[in-house]
Biopython code that builds the backbone (N, CA, C, O; Angstrom):
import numpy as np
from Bio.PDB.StructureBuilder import StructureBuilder

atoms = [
    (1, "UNK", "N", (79.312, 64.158, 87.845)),
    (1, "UNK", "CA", (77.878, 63.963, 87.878)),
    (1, "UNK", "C", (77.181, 64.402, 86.597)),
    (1, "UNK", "O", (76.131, 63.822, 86.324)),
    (2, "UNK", "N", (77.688, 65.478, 85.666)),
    (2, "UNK", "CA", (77.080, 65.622, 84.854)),
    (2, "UNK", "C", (77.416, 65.307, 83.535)),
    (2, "UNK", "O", (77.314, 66.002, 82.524)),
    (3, "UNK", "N", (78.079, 63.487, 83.765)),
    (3, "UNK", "CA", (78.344, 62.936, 82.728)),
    (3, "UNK", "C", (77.062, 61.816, 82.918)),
    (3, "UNK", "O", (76.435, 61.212, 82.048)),
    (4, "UNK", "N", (76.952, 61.789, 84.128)),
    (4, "UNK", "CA", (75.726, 60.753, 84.394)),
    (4, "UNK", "C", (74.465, 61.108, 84.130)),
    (4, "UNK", "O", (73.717, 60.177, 83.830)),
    (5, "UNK", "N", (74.067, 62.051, 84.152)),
    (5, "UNK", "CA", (72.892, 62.783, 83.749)),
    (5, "UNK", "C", (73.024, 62.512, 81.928)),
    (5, "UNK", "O", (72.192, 61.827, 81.334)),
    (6, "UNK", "N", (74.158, 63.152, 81.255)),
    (6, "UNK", "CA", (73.620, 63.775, 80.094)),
    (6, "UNK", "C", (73.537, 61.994, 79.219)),
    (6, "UNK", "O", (72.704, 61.670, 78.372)),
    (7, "UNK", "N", (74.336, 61.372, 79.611)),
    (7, "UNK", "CA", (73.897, 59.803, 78.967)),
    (7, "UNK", "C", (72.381, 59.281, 79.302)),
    (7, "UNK", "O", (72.223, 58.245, 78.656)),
    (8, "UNK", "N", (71.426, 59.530, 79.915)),
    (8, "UNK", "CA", (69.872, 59.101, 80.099)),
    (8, "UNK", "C", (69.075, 59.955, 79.574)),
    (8, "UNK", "O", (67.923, 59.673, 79.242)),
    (9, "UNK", "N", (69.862, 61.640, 79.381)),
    (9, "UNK", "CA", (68.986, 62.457, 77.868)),
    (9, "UNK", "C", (69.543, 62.020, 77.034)),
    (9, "UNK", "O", (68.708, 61.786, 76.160)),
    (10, "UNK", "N", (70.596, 61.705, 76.677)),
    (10, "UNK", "CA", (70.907, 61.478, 75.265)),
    (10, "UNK", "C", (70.135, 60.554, 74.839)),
    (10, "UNK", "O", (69.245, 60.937, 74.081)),
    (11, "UNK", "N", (70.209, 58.791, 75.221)),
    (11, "UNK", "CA", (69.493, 58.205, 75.392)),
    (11, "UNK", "C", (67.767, 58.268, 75.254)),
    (11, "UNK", "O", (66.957, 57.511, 74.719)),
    (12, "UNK", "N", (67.652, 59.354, 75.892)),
    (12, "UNK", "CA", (65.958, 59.697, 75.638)),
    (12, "UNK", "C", (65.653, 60.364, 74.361)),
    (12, "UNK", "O", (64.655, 60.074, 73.701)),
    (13, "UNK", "N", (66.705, 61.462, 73.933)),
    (13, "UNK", "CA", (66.603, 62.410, 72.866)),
    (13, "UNK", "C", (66.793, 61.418, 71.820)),
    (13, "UNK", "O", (66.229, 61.620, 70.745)),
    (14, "UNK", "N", (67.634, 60.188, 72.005)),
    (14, "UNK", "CA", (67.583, 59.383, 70.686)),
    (14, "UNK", "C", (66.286, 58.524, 70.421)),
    (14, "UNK", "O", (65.729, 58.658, 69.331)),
    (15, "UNK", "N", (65.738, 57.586, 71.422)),
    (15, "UNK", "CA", (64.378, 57.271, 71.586)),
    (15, "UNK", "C", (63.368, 58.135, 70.617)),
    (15, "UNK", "O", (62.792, 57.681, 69.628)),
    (16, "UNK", "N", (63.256, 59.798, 71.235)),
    (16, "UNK", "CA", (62.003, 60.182, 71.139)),
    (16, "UNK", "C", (62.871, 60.503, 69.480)),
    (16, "UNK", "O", (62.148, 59.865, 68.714)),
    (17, "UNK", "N", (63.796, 61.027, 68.763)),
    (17, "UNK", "CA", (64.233, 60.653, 67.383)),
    (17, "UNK", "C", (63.438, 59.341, 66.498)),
    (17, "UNK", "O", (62.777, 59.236, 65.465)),
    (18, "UNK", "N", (63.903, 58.521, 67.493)),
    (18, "UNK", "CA", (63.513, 57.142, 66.792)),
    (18, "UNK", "C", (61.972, 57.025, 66.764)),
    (18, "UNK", "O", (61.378, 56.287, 65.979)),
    (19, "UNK", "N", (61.468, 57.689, 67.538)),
    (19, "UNK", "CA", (59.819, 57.792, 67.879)),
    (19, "UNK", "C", (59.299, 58.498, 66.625)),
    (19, "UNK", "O", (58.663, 57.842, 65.800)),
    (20, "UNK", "N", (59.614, 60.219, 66.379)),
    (20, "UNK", "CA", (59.614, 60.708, 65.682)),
    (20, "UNK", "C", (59.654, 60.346, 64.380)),
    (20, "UNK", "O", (58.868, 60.933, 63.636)),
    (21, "UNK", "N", (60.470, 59.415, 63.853)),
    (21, "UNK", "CA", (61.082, 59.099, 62.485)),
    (21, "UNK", "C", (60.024, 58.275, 61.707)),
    (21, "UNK", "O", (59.626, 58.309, 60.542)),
    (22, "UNK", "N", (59.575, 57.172, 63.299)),
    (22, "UNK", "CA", (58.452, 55.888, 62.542)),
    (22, "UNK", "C", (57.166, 56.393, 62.524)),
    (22, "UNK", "O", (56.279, 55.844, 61.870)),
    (23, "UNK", "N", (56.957, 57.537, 63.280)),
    (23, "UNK", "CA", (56.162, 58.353, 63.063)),
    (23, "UNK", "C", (55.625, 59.002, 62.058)),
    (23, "UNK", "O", (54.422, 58.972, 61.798)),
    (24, "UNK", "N", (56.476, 59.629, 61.429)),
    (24, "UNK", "CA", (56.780, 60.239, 59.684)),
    (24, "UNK", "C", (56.828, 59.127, 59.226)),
    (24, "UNK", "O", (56.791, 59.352, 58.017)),
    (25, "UNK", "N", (56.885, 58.060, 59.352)),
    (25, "UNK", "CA", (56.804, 57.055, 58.119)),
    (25, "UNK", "C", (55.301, 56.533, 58.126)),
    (25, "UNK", "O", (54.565, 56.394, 57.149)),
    (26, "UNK", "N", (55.059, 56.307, 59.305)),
    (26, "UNK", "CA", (53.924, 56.242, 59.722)),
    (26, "UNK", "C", (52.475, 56.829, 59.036)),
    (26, "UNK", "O", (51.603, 56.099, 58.565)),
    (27, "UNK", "N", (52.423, 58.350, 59.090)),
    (27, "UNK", "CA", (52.341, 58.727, 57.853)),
    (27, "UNK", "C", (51.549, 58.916, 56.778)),
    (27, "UNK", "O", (50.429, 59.029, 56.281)),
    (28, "UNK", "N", (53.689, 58.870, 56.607)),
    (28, "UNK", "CA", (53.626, 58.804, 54.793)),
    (28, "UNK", "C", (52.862, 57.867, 54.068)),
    (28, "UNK", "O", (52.386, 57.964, 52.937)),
    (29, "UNK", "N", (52.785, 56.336, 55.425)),
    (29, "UNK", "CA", (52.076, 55.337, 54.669)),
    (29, "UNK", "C", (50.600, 55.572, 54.405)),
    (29, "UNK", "O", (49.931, 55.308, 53.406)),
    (30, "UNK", "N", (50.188, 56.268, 55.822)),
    (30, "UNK", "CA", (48.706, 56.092, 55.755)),
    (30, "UNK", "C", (47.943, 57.143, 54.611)),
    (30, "UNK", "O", (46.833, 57.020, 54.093)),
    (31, "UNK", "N", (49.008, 58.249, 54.420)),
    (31, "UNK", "CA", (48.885, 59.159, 53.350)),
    (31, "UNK", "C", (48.552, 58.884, 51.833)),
    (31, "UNK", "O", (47.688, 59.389, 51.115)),
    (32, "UNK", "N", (50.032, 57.400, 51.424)),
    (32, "UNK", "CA", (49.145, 57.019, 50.299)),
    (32, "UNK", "C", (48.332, 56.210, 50.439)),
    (32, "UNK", "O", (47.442, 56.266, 49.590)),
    (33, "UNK", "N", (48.200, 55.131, 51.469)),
    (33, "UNK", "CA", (46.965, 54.293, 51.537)),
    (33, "UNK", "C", (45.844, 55.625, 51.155)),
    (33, "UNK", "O", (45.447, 55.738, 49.995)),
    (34, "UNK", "N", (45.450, 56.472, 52.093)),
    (34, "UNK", "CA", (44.501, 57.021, 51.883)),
    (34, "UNK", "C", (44.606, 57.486, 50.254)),
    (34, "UNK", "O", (43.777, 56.895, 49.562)),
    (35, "UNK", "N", (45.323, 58.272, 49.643)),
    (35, "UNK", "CA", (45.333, 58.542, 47.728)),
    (35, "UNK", "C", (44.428, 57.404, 47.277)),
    (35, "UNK", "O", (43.354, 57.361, 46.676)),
    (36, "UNK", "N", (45.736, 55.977, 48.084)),
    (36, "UNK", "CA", (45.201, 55.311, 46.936)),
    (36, "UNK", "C", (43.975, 54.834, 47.256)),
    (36, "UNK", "O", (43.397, 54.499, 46.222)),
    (37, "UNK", "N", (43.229, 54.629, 48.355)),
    (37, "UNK", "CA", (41.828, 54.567, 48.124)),
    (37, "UNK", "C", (40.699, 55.696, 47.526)),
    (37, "UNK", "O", (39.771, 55.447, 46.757)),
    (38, "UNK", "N", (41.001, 56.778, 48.010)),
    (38, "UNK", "CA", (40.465, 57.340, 47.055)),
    (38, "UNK", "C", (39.945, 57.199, 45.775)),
    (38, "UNK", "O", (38.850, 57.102, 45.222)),
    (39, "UNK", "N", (41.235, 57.224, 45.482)),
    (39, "UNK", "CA", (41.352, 56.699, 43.756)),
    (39, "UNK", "C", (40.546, 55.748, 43.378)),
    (39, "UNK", "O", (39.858, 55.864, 42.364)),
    (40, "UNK", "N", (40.520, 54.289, 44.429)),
    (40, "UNK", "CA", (39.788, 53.076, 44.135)),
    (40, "UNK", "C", (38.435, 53.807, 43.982)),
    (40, "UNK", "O", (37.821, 53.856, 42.917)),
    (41, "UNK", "N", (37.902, 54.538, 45.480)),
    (41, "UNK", "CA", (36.710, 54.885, 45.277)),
    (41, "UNK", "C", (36.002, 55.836, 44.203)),
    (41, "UNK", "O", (34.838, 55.801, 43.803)),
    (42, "UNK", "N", (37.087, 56.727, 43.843)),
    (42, "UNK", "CA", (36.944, 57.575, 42.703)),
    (42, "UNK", "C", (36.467, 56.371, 41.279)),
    (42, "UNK", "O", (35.472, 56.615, 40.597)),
    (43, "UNK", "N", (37.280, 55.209, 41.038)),
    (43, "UNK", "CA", (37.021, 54.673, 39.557)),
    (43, "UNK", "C", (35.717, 53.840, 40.208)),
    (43, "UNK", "O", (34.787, 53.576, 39.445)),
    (44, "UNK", "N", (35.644, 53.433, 41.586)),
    (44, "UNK", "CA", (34.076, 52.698, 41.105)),
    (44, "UNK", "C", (33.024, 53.583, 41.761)),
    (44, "UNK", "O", (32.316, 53.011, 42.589)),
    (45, "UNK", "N", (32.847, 54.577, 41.592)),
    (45, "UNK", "CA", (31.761, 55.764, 41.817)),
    (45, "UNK", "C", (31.880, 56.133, 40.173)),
    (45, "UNK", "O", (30.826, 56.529, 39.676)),
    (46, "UNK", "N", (32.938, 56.055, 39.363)),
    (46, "UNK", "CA", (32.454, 56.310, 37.937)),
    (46, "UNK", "C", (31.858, 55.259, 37.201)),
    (46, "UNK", "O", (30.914, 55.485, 36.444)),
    (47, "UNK", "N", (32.350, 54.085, 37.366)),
    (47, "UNK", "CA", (32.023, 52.860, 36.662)),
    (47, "UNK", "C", (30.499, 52.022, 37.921)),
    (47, "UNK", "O", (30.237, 50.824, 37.805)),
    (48, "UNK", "N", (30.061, 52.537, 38.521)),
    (48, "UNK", "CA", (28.716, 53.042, 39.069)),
    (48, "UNK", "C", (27.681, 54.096, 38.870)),
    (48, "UNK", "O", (26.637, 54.191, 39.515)),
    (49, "UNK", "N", (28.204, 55.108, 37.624)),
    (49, "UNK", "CA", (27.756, 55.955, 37.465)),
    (49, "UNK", "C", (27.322, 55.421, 35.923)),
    (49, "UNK", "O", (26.191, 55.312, 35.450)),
    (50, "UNK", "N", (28.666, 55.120, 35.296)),
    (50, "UNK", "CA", (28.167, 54.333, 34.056)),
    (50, "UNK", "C", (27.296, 52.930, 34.004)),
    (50, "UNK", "O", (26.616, 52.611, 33.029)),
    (51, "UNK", "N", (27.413, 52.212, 35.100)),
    (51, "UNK", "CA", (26.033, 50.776, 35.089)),
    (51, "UNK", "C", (24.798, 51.686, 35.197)),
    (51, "UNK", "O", (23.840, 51.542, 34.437)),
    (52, "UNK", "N", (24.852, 52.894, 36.431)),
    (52, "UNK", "CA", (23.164, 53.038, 36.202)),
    (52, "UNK", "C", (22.785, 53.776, 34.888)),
    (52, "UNK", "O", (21.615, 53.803, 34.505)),
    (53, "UNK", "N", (23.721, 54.329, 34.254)),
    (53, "UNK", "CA", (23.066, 55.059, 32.618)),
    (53, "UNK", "C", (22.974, 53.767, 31.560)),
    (53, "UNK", "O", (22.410, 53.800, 30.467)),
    (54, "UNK", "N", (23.665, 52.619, 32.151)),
    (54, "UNK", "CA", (23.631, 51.681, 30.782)),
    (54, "UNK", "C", (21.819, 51.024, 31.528)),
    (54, "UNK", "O", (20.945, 50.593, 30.775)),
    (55, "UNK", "N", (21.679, 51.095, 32.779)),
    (55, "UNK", "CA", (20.149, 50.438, 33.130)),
    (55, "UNK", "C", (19.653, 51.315, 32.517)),
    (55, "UNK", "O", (18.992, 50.792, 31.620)),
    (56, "UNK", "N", (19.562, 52.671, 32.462)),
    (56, "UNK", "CA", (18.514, 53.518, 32.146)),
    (56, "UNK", "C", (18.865, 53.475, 30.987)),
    (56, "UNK", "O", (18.076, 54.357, 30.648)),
    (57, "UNK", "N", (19.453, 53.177, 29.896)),
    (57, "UNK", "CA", (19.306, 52.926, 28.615)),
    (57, "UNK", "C", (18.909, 51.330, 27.911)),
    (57, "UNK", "O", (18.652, 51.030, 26.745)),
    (58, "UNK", "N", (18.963, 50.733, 28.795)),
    (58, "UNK", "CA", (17.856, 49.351, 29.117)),
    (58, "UNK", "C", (16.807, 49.501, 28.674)),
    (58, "UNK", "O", (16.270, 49.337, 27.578)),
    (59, "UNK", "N", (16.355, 50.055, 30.251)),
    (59, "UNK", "CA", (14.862, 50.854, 30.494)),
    (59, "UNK", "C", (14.189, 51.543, 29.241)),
    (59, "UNK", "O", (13.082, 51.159, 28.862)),
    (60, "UNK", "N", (14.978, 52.735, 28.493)),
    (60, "UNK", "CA", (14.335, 53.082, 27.709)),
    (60, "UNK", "C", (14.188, 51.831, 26.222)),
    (60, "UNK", "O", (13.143, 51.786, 25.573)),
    (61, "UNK", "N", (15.172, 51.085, 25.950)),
    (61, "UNK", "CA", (14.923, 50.589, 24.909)),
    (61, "UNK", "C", (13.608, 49.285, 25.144)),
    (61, "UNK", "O", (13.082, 48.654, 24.227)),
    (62, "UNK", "N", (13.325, 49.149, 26.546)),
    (62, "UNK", "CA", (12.546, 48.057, 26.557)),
    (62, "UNK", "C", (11.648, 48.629, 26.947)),
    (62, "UNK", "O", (10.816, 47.882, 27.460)),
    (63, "UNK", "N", (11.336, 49.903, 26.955)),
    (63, "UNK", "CA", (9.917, 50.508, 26.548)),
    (63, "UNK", "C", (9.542, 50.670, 25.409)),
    (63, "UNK", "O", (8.391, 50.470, 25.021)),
    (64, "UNK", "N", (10.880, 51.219, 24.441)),
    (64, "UNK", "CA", (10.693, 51.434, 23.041)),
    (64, "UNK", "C", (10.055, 49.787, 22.510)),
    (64, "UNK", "O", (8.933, 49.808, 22.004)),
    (65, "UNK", "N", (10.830, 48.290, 22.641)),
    (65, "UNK", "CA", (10.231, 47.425, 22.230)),
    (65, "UNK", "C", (8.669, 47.090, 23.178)),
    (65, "UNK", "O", (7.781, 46.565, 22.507)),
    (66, "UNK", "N", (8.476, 47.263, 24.067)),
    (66, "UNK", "CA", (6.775, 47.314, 24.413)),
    (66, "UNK", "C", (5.678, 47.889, 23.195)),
    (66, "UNK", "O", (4.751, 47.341, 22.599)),
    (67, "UNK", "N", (6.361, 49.490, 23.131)),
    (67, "UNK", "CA", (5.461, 49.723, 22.940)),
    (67, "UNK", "C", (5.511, 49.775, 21.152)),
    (67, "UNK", "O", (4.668, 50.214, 20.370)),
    (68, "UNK", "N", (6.720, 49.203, 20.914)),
    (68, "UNK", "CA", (6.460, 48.552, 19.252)),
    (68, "UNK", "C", (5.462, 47.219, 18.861)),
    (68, "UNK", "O", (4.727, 46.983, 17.903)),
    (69, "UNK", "N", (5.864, 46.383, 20.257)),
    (69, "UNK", "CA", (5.120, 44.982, 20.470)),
    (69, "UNK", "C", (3.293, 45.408, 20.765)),
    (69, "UNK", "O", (2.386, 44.856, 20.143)),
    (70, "UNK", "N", (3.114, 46.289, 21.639)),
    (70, "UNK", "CA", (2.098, 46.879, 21.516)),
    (70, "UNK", "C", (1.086, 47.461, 20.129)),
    (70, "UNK", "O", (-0.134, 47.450, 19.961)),
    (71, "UNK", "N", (2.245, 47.958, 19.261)),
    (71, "UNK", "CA", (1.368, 48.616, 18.007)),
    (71, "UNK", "C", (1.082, 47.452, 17.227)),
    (71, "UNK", "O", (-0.054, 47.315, 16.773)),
    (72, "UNK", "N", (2.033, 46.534, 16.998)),
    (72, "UNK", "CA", (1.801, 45.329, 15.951)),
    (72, "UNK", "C", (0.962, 44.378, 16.562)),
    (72, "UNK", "O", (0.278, 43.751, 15.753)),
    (73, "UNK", "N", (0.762, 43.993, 18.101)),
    (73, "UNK", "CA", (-0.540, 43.548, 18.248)),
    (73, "UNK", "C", (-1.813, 44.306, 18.020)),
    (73, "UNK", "O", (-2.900, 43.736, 17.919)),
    (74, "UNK", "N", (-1.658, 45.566, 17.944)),
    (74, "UNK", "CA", (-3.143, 46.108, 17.755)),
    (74, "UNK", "C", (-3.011, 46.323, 16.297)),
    (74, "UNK", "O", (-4.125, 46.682, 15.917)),
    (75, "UNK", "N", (-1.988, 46.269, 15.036)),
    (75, "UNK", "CA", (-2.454, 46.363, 14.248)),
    (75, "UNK", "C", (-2.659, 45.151, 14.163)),
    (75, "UNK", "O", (-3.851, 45.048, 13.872)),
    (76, "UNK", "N", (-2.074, 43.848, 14.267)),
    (76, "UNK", "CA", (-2.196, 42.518, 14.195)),
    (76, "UNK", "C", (-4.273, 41.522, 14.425)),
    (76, "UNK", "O", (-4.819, 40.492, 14.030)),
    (77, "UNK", "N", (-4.676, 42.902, 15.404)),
    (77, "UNK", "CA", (-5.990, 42.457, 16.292)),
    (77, "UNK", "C", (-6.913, 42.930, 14.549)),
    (77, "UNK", "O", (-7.701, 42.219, 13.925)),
    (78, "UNK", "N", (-6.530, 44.024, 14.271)),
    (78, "UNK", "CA", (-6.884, 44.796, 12.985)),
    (78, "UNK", "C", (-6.838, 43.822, 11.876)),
    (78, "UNK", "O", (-8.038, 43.636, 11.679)),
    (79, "UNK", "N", (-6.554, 43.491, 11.498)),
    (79, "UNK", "CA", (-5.999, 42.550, 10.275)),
    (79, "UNK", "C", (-7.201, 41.490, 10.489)),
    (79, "UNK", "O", (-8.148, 41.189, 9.762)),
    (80, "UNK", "N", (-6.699, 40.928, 12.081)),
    (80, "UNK", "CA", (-7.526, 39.827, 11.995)),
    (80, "UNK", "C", (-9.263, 39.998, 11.974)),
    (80, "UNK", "O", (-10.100, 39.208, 11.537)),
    (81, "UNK", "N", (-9.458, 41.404, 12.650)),
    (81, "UNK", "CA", (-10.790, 41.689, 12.667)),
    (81, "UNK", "C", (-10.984, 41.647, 10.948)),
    (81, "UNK", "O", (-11.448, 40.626, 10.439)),
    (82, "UNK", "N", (-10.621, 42.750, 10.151)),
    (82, "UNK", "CA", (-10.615, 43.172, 8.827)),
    (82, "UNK", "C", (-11.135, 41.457, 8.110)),
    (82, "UNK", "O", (-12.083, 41.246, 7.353)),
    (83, "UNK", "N", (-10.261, 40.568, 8.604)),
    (83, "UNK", "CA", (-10.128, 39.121, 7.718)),
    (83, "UNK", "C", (-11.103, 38.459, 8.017)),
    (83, "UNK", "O", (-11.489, 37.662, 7.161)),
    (84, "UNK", "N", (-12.018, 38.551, 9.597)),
    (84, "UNK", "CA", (-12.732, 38.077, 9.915)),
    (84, "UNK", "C", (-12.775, 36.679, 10.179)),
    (84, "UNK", "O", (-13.615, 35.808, 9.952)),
    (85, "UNK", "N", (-11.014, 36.691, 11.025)),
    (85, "UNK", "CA", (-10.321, 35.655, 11.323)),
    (85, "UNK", "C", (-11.079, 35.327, 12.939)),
    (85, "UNK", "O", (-11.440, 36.218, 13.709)),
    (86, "UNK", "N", (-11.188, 34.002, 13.172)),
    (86, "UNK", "CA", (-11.513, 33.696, 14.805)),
    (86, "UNK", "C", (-10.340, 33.728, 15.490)),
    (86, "UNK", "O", (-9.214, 33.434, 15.091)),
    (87, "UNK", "N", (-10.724, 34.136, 16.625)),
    (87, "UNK", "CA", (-9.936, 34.573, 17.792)),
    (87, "UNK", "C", (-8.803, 32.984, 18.219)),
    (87, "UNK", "O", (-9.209, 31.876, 18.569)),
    (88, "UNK", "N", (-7.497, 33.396, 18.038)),
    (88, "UNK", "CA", (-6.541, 32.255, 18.446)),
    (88, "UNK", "C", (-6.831, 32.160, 19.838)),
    (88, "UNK", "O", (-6.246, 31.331, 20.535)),
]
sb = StructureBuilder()
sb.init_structure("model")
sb.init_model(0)
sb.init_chain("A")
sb.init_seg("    ")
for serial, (resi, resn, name, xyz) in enumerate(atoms, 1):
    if name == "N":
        sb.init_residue(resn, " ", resi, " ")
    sb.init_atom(name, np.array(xyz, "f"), 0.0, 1.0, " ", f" {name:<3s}", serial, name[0])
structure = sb.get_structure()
């Protein structure tokens, strides 16, 4: 009788082995999936960090040309007053 018994643990002890094993692989996979997203999210949180400094260096240069476009129309308004040019 207790050859009949130990063949349906063995049997089970190999199962829950085999359970165990795909388990650990299991995982290992989701382990680097997770790295490697990270990582993904890591390079576009930097290269998101660098678009908004290249807008804000946009921003500032197309204030800088405003307010250049700004001075040369008012010296431009100058000139024409000075010349006593009529209004285009």
């Amino acid at each position: 009788m207790l050859g009949m018994t130990e063949e349906p643990n063995n049997l089970t002890l190999q199962h829950l082995r085999q359970i165990r094993t795909e388990m650990q692989e299991g995982f290992a996979k989701l382990t680097t999936e997770q790295a490697l997203t990270s990582h993904k999210i890591g390079t576009l949180a930097e290269g998101m960090v660098s678009m908004r400094q290249s807008i804000e260096g946009l921003r500032n240069d197309m204030r800088m040309v405003s307010l250049a476009v700004d001075e040369h129309t008012t010296r431009l308004d100058r000139i024409e007053v000075g010349l006593n040019l009529p209004d285009a």
